[in-house]
N, C-alpha and C positions, 0 to 999 in steps of 0.2 A: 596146503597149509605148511607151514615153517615148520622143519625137526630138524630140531639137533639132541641126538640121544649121546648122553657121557657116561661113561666107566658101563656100569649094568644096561646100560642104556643101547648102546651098542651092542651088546651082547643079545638082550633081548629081541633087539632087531633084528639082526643075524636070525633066530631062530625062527622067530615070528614069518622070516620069508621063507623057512626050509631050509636053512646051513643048522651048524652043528656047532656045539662047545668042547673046546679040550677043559677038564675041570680041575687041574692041577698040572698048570703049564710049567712050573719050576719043574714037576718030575719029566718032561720029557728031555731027552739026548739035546742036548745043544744050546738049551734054551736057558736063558738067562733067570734068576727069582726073582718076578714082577712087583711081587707082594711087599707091604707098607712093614716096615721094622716096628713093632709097638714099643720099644724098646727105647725108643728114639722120640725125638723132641717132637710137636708137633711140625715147624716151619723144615725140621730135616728131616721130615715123610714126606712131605707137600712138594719140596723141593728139587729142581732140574733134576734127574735122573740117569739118562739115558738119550742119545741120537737117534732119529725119524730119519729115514731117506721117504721125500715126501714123491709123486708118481708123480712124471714128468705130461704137462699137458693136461694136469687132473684137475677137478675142481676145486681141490685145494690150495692146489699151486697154485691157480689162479688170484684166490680169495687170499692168500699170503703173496702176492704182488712175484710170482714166480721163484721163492724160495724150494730150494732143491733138497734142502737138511735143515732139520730144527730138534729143538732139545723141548722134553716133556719130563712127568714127576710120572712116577707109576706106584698104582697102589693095587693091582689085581691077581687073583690067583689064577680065576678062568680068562680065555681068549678064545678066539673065534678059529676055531679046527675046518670042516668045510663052509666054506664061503655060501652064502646064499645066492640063487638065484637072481638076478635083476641087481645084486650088489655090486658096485666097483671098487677094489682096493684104492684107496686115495696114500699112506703111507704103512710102513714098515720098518719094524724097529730090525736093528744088525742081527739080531738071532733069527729071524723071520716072522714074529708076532703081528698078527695086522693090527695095526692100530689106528687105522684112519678107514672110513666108508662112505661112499654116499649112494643111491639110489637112483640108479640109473635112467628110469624113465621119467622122476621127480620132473616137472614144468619147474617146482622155485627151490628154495632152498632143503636139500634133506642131507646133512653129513651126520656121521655118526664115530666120536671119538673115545678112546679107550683110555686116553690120560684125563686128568681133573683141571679145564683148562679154568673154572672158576676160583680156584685157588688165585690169590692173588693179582688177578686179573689184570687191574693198575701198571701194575710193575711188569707185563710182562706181554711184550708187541702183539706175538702170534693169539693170544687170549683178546688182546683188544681187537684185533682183528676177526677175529672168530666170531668175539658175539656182537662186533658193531653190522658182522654182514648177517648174522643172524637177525639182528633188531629191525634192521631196516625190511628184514625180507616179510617178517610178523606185521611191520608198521602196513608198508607195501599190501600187504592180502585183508589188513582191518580195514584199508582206503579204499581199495578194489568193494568189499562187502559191503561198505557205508555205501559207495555210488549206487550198489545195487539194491538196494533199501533193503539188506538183511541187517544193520544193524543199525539207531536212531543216532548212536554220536561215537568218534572214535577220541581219544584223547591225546 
């Protein structure tokens, strides 16, 4: 089945396999305040944030057509401390936060991100990217089930 888990989603994931959470990544040494200013407009919380160095040969980079660096918005306080099990880093923000994952034994699509790539979506390559390989990969596994007469019609 198709996952793509965002912001909590990822995080949940992460744990759900056996990794761990840092729960207030702004207080460790080094690390950049992830967290959304309420202070601020909405479109200037939502908005580009921060640099990804995405993993070279990753499933990301793939699915962003070999992009090396991309820009995300960030709105979190937790992040992913030990890595889970069966997890791959996909990228990593400059202070070292993972913010990209996918699932390494997955057969189809399982990435799991820590920015809000639905924000905006339209405007914005890497989000259209993201969820058109997501879409297809959902379409892909309703088609596979329809052949197999687990479901009567797919749309």
């Amino acid at each position: 089945m198709a996952l793509l888990a965002i912001c909590r989603g990822i995080q949940e994931l992460n744990v759900a396999l056996g990794g761990s959470l840092h729960q207030h990544v702004h207080e460790l040494p080094g690390r950049r305040d992830h967290r959304s200013d309420k202070t601020k407009t909405r479109p200037e919380r939502y908005g580009l944030a921060h640099p990804l160095e995405v993993t070279s040969g990753g499933r990301l980079q793939a699915l962003l057509g070999g992009a090396t660096r991309i820009e995300v918005n960030s709105l979190h306080a937790q992040g992913i401390d030990r890595l889970a099990p069966g997890l791959l880093v996909e990228a990593v923000a400059e202070d070292g936060t993972i913010e990209a994952v996918s699932v390494e034994a997955a057969k189809g699509f399982a990435l799991g991100v820590q920015w809000h790539p639905e924000w905006q979506v339209l405007e914005n390559p890497v989000s259209r990217r993201l969820f058109a390989a997501f879409g297809a990969a959902a379409r892909a596994q309703a088609n596979r089930r329809a052949g197999d007469g687990r479901l009567s019609a797919v749309a």
